[in-house]
PDB file with SEQRES, HELIX, SHEET and CRYST1 records, atoms N, CA, C and O in Angstrom:
SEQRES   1 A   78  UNK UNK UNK UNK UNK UNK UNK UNK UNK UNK UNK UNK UNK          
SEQRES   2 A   78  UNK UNK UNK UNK UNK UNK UNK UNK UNK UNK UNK UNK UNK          
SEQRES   3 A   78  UNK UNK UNK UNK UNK UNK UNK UNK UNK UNK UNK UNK UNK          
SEQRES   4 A   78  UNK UNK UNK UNK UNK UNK UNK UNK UNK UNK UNK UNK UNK          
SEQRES   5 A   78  UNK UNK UNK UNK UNK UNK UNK UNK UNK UNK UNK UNK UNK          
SEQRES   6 A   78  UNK UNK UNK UNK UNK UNK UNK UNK UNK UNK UNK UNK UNK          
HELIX    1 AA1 UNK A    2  UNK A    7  1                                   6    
HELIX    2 AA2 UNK A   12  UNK A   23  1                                  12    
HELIX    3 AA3 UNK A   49  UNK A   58  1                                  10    
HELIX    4 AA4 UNK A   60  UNK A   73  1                                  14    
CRYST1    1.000    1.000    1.000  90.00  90.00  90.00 P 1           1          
ATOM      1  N   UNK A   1      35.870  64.654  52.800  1.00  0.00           N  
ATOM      2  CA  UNK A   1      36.577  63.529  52.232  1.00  0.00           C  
ATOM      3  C   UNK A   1      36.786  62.444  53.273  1.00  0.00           C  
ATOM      4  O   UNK A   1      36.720  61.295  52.834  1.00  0.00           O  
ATOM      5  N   UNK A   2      37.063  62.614  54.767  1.00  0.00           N  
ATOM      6  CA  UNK A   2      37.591  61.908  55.301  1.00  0.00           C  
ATOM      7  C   UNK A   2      36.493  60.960  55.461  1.00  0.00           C  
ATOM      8  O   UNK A   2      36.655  59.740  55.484  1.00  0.00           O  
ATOM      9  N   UNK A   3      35.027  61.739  55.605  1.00  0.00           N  
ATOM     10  CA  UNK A   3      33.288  61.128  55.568  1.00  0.00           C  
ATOM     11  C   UNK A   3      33.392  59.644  54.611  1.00  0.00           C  
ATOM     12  O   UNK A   3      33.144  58.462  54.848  1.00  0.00           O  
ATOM     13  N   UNK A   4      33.840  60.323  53.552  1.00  0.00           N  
ATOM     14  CA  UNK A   4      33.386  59.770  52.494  1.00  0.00           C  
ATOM     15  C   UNK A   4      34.403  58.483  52.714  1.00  0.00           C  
ATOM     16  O   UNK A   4      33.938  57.354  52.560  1.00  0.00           O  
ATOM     17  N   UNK A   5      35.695  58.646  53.049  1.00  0.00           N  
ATOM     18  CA  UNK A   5      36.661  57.273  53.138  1.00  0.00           C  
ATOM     19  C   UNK A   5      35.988  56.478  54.257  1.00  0.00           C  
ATOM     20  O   UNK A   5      36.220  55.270  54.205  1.00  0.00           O  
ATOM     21  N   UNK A   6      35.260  56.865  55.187  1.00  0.00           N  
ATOM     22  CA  UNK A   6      35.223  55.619  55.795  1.00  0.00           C  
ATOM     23  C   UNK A   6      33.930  54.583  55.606  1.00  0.00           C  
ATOM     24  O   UNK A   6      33.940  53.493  56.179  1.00  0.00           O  
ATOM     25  N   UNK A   7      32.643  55.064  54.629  1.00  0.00           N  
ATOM     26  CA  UNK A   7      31.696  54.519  53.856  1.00  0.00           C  
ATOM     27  C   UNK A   7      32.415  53.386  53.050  1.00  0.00           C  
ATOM     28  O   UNK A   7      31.786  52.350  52.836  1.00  0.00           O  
ATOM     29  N   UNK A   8      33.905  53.544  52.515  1.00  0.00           N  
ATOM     30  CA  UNK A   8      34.125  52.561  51.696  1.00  0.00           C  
ATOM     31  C   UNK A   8      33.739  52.914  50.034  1.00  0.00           C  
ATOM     32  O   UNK A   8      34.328  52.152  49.267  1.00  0.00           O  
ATOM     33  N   UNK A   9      33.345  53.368  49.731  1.00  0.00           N  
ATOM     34  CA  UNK A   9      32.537  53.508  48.631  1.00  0.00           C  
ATOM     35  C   UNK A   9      33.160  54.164  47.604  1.00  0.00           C  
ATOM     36  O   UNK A   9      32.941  55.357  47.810  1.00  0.00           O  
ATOM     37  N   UNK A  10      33.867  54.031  46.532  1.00  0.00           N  
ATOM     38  CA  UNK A  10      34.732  54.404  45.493  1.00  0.00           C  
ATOM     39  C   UNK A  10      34.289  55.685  44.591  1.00  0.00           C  
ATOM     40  O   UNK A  10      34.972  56.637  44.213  1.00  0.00           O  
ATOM     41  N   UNK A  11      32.881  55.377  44.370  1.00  0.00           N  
ATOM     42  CA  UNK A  11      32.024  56.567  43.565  1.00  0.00           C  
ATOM     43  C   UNK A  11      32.059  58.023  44.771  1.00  0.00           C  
ATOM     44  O   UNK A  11      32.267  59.220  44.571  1.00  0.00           O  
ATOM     45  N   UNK A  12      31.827  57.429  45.735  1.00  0.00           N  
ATOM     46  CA  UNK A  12      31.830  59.127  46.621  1.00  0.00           C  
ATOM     47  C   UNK A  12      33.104  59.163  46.971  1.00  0.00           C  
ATOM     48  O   UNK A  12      33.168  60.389  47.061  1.00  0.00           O  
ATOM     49  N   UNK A  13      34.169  58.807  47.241  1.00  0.00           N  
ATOM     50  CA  UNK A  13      35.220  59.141  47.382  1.00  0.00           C  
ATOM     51  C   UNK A  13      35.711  59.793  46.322  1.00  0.00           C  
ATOM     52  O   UNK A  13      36.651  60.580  46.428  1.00  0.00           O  
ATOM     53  N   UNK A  14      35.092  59.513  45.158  1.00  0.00           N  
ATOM     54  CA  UNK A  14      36.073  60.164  43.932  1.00  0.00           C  
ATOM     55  C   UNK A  14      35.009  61.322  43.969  1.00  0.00           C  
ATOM     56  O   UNK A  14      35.650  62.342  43.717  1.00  0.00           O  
ATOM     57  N   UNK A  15      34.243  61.511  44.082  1.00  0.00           N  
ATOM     58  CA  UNK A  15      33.181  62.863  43.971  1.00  0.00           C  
ATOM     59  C   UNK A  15      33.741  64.051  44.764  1.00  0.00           C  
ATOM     60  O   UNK A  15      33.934  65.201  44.370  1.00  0.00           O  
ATOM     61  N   UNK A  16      34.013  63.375  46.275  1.00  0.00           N  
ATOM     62  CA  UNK A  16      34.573  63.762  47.450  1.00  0.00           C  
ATOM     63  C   UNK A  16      35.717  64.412  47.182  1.00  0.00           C  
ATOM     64  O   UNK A  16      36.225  65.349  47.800  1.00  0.00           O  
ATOM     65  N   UNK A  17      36.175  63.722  45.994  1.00  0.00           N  
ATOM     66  CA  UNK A  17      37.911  64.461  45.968  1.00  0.00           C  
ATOM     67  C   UNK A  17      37.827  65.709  44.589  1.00  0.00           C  
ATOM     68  O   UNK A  17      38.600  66.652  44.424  1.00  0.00           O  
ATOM     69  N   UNK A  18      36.851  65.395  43.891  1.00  0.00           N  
ATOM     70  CA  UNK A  18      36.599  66.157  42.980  1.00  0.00           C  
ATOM     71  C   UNK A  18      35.891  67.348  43.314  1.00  0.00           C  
ATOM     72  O   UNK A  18      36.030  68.334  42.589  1.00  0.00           O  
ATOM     73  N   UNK A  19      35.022  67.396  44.488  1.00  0.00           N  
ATOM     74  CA  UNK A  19      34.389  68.836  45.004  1.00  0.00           C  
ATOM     75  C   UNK A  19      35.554  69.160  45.869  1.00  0.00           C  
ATOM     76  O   UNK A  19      35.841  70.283  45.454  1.00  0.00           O  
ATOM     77  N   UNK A  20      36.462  68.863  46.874  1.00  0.00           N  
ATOM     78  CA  UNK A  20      37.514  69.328  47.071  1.00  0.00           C  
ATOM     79  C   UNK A  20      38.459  69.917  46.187  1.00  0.00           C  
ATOM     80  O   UNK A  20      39.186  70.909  46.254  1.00  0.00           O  
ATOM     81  N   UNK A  21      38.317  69.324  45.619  1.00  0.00           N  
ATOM     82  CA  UNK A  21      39.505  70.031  43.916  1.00  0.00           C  
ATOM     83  C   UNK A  21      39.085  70.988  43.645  1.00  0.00           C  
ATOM     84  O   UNK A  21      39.994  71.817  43.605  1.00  0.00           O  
ATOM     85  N   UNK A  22      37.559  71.671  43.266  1.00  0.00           N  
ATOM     86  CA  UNK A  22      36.369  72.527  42.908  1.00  0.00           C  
ATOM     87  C   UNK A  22      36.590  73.336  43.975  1.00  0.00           C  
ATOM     88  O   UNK A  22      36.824  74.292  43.235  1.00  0.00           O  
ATOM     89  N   UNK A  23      36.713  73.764  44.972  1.00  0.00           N  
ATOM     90  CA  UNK A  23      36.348  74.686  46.019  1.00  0.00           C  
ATOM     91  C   UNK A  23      37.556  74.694  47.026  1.00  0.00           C  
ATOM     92  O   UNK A  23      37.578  75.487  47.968  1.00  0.00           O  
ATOM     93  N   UNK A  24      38.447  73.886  46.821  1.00  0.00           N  
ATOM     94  CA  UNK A  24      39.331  74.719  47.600  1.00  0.00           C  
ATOM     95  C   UNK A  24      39.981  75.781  47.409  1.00  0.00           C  
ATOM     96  O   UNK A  24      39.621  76.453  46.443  1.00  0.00           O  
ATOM     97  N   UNK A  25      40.863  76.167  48.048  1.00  0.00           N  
ATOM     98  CA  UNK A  25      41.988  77.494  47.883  1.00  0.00           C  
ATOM     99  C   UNK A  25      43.211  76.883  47.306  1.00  0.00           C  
ATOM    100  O   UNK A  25      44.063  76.257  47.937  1.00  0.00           O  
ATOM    101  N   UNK A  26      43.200  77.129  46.065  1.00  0.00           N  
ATOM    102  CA  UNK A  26      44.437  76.598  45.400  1.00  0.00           C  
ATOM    103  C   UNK A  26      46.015  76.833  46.388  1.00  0.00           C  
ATOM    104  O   UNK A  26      46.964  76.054  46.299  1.00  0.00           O  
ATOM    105  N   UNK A  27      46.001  77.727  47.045  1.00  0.00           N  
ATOM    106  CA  UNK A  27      46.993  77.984  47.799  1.00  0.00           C  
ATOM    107  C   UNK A  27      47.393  77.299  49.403  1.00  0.00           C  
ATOM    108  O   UNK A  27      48.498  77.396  49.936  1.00  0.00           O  
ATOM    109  N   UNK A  28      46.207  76.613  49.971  1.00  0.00           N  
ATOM    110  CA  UNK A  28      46.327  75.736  50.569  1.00  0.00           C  
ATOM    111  C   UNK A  28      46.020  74.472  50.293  1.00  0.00           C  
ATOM    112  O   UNK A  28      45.987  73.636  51.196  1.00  0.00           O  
ATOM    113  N   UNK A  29      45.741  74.144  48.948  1.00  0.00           N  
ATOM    114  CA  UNK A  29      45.791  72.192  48.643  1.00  0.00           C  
ATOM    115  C   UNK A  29      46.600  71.735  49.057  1.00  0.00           C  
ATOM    116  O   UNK A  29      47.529  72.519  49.253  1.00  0.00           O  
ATOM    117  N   UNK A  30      46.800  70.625  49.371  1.00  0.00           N  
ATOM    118  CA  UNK A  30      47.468  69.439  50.108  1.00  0.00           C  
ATOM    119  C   UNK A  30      47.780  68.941  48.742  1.00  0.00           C  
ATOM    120  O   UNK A  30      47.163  69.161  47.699  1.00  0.00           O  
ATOM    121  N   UNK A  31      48.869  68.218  48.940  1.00  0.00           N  
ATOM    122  CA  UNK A  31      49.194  67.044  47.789  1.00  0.00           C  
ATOM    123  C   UNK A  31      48.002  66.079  47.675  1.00  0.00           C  
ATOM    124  O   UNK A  31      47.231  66.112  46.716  1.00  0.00           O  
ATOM    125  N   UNK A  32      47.889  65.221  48.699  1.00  0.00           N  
ATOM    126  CA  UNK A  32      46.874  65.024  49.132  1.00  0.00           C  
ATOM    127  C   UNK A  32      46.454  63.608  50.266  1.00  0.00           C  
ATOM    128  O   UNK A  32      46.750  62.418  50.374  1.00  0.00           O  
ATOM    129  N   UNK A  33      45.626  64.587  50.938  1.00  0.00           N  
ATOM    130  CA  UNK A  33      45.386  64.395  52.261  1.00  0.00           C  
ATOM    131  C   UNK A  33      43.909  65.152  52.239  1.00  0.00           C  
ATOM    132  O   UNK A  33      43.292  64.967  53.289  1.00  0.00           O  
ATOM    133  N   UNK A  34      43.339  65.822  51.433  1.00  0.00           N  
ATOM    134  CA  UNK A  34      42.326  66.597  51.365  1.00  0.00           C  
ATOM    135  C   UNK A  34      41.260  66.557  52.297  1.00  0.00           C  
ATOM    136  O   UNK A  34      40.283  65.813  52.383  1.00  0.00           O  
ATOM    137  N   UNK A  35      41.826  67.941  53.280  1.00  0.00           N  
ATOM    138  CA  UNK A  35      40.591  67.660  54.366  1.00  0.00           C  
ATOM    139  C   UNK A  35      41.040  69.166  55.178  1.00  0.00           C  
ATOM    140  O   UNK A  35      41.126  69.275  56.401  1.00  0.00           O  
ATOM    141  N   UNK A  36      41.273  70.177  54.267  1.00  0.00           N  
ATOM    142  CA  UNK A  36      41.732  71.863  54.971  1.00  0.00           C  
ATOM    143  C   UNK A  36      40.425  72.213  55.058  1.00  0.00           C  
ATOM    144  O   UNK A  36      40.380  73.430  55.235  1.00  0.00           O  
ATOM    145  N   UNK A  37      39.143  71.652  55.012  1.00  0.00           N  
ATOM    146  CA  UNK A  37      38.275  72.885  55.192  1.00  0.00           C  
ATOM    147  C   UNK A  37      37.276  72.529  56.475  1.00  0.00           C  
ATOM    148  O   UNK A  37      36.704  71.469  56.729  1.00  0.00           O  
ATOM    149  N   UNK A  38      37.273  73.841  57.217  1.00  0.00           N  
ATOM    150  CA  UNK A  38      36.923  73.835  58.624  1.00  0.00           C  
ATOM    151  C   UNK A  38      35.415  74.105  58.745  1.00  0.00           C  
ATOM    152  O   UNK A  38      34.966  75.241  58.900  1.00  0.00           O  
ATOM    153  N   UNK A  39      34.902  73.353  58.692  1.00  0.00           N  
ATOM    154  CA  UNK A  39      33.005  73.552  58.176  1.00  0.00           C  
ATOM    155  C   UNK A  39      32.333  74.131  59.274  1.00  0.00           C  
ATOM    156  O   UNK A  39      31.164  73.827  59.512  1.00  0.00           O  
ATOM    157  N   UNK A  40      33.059  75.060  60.072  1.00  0.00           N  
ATOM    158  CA  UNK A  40      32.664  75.774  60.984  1.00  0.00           C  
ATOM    159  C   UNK A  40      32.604  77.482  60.616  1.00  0.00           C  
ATOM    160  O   UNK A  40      31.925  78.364  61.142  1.00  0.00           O  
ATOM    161  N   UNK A  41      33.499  77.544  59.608  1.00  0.00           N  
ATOM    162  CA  UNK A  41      34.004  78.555  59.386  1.00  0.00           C  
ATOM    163  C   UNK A  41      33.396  78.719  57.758  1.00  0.00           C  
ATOM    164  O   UNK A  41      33.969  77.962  56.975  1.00  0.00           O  
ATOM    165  N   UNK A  42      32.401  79.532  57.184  1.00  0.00           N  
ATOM    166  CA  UNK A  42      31.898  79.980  56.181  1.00  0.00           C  
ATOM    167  C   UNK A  42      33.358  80.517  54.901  1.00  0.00           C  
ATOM    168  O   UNK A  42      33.850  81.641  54.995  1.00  0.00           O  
ATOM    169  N   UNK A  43      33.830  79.528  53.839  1.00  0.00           N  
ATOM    170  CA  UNK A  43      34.806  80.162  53.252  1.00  0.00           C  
ATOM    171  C   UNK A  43      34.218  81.236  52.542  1.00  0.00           C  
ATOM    172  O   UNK A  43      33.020  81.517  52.568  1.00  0.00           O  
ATOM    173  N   UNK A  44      35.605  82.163  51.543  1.00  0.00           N  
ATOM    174  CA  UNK A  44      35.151  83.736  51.352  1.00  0.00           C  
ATOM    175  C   UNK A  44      35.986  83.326  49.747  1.00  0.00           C  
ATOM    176  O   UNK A  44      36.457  84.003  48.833  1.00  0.00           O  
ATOM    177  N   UNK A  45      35.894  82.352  49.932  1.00  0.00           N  
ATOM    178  CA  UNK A  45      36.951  81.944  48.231  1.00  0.00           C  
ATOM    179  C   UNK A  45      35.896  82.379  47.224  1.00  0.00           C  
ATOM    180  O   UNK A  45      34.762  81.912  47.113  1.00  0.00           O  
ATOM    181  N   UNK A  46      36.402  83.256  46.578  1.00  0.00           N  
ATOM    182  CA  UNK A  46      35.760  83.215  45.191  1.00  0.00           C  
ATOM    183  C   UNK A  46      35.858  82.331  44.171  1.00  0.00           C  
ATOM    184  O   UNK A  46      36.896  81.683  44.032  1.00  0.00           O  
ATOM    185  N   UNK A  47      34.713  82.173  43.256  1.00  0.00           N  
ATOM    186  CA  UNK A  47      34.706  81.284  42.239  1.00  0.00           C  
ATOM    187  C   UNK A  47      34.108  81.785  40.989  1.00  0.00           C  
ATOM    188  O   UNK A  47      33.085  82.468  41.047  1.00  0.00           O  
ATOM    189  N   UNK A  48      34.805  81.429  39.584  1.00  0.00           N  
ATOM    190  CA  UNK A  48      33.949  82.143  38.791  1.00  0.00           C  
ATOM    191  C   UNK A  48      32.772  81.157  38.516  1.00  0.00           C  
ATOM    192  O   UNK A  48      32.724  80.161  39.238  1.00  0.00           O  
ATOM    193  N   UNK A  49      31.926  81.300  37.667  1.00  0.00           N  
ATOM    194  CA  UNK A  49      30.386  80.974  37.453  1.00  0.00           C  
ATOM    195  C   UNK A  49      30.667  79.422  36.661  1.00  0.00           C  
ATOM    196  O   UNK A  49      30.035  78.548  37.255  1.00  0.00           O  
ATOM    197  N   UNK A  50      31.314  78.977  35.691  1.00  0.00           N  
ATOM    198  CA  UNK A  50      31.662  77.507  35.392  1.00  0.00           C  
ATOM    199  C   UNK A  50      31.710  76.709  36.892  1.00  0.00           C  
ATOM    200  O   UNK A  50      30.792  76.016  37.331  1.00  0.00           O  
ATOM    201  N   UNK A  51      32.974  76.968  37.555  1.00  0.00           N  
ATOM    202  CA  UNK A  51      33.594  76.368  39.056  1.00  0.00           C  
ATOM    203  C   UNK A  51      32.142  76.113  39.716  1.00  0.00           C  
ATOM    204  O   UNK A  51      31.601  75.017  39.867  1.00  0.00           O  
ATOM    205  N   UNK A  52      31.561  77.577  40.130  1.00  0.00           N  
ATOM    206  CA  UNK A  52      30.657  77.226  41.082  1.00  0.00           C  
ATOM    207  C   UNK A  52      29.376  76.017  40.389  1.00  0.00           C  
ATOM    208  O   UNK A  52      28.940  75.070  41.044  1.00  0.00           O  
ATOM    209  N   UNK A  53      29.019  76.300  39.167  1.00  0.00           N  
ATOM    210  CA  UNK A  53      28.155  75.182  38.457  1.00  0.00           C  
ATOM    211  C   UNK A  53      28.554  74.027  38.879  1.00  0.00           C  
ATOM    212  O   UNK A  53      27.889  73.375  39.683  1.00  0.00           O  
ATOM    213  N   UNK A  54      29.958  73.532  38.277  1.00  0.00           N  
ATOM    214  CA  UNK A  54      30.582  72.638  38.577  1.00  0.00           C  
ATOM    215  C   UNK A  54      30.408  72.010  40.123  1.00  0.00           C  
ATOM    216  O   UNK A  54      29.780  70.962  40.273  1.00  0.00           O  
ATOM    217  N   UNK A  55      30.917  72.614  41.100  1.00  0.00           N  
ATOM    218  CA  UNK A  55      30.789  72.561  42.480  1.00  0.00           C  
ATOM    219  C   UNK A  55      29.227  72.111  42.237  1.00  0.00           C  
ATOM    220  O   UNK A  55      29.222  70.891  42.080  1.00  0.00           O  
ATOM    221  N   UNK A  56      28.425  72.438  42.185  1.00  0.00           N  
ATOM    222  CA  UNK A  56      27.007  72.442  42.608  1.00  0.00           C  
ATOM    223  C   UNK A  56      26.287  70.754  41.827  1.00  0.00           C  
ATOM    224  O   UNK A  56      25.490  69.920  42.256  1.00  0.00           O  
ATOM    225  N   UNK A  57      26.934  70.863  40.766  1.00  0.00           N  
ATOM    226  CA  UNK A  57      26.860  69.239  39.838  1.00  0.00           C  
ATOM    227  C   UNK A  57      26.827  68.510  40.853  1.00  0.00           C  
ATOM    228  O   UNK A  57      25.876  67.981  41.429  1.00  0.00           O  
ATOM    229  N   UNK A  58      28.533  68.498  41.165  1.00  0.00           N  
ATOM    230  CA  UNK A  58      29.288  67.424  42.048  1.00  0.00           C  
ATOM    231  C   UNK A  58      28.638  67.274  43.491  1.00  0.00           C  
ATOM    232  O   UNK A  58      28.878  66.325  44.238  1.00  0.00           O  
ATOM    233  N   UNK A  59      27.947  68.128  43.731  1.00  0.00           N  
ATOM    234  CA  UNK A  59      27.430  68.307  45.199  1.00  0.00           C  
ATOM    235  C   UNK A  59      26.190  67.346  45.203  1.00  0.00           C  
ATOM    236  O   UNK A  59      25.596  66.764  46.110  1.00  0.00           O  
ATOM    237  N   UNK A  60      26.018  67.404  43.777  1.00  0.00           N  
ATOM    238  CA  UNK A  60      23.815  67.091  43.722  1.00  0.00           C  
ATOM    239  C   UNK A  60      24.367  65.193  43.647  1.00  0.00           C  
ATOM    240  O   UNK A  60      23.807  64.205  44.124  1.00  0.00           O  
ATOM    241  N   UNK A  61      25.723  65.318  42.806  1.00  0.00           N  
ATOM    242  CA  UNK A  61      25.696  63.854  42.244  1.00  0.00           C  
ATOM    243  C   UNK A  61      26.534  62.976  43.647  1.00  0.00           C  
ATOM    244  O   UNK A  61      26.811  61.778  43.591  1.00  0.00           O  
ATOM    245  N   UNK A  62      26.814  63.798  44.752  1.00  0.00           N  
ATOM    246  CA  UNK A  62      27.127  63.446  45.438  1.00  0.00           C  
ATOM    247  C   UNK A  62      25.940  63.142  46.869  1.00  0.00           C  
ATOM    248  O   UNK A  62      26.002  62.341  47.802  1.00  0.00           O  
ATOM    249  N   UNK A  63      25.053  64.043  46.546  1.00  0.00           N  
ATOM    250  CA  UNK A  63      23.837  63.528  47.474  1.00  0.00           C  
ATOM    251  C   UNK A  63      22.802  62.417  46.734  1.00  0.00           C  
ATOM    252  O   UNK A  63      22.107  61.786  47.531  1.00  0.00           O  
ATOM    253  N   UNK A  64      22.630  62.123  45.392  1.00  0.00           N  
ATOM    254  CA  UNK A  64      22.215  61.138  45.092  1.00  0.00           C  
ATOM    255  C   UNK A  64      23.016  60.214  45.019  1.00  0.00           C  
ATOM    256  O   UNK A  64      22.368  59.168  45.071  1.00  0.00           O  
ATOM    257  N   UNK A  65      24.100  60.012  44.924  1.00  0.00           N  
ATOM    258  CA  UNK A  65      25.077  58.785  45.657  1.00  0.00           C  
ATOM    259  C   UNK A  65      25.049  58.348  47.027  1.00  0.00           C  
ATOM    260  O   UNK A  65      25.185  57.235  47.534  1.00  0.00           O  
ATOM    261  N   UNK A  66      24.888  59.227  47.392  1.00  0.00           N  
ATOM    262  CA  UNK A  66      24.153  59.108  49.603  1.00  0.00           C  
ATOM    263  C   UNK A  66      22.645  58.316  49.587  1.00  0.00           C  
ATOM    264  O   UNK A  66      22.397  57.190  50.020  1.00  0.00           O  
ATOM    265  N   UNK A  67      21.740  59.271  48.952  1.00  0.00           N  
ATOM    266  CA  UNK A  67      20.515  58.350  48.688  1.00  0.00           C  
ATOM    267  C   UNK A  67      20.643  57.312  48.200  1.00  0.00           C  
ATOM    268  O   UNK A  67      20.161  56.275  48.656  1.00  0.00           O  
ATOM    269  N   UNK A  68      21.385  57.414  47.085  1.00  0.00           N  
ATOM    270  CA  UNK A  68      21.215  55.598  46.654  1.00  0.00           C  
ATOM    271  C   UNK A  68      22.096  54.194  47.991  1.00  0.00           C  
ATOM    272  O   UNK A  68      21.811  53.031  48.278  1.00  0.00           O  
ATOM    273  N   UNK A  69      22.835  54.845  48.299  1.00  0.00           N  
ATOM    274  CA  UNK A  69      23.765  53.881  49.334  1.00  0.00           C  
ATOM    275  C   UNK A  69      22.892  53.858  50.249  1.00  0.00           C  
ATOM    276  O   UNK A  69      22.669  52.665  50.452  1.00  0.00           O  
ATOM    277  N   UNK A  70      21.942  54.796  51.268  1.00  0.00           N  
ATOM    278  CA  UNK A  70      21.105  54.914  51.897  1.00  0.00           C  
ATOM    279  C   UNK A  70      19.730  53.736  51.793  1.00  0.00           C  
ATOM    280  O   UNK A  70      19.390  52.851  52.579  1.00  0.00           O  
ATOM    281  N   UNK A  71      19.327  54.041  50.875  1.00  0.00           N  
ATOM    282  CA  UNK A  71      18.451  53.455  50.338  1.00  0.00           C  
ATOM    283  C   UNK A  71      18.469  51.564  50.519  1.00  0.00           C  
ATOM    284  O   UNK A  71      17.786  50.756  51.147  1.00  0.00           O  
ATOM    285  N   UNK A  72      19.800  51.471  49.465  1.00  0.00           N  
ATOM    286  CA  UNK A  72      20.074  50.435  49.386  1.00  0.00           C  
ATOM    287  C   UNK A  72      20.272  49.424  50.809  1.00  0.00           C  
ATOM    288  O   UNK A  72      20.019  48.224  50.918  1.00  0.00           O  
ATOM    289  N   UNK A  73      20.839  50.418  51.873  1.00  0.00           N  
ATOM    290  CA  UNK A  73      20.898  49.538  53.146  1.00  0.00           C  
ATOM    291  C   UNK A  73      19.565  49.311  54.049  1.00  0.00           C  
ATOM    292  O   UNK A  73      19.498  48.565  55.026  1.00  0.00           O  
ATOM    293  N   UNK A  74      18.395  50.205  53.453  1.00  0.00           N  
ATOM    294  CA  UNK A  74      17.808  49.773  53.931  1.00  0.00           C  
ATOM    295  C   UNK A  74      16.593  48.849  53.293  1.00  0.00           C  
ATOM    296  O   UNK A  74      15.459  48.786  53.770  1.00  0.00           O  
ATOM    297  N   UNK A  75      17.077  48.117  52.071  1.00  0.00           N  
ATOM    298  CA  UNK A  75      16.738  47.396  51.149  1.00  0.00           C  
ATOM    299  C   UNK A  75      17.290  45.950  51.769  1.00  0.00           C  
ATOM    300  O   UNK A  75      16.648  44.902  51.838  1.00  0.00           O  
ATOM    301  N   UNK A  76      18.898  46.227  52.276  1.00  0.00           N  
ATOM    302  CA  UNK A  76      18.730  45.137  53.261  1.00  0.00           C  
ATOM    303  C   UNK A  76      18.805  44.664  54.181  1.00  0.00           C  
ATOM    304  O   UNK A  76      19.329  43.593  54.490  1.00  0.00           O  
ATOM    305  N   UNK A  77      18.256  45.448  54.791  1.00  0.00           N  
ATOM    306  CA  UNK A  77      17.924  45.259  55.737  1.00  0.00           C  
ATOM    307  C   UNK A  77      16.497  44.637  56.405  1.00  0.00           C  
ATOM    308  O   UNK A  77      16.109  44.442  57.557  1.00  0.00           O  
ATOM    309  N   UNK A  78      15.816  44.392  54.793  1.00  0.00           N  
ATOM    310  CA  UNK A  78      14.319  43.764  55.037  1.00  0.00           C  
ATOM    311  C   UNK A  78      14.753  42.483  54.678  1.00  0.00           C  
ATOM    312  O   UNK A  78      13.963  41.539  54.685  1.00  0.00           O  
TER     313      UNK A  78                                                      
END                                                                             
């Protein structure tokens, strides 16, 4: 999330906060500040089979939101 705030970009920030919502540990959410997960450390959270779909949506629609912003800068960059 914190990635995603400093792009600026409204569509991945809200994606950003929505796969955080999806995969965290309900027991450590933040009100929000969303940024408990230590990407060093492999989580062990279970998920049932909707969640993880879900998660995996938000993940894909969140890397074609990267490509397209990607893309686009280097559109002008010509």
């Amino acid at each position: 999330m914190v990635l995603s705030s400093t792009i600026d970009d409204v569509d991945l920030q809200r994606l950003a906060r929505q796969l955080q919502q999806l995969v965290s540990n309900n027991s450590c959410r933040k009100l929000y500040d969303p940024d408990p997960i230590d990407y060093r450390v492999i989580p062990h959270d279970e998920h049932d089979r909707q969640t993880a779909a879900d998660a995996m949506n938000c993940a894909a629609d969140i890397l074609k939101r990267v490509n397209e912003l990607i893309e686009h800068s280097f559109d002008l960059r010509r």
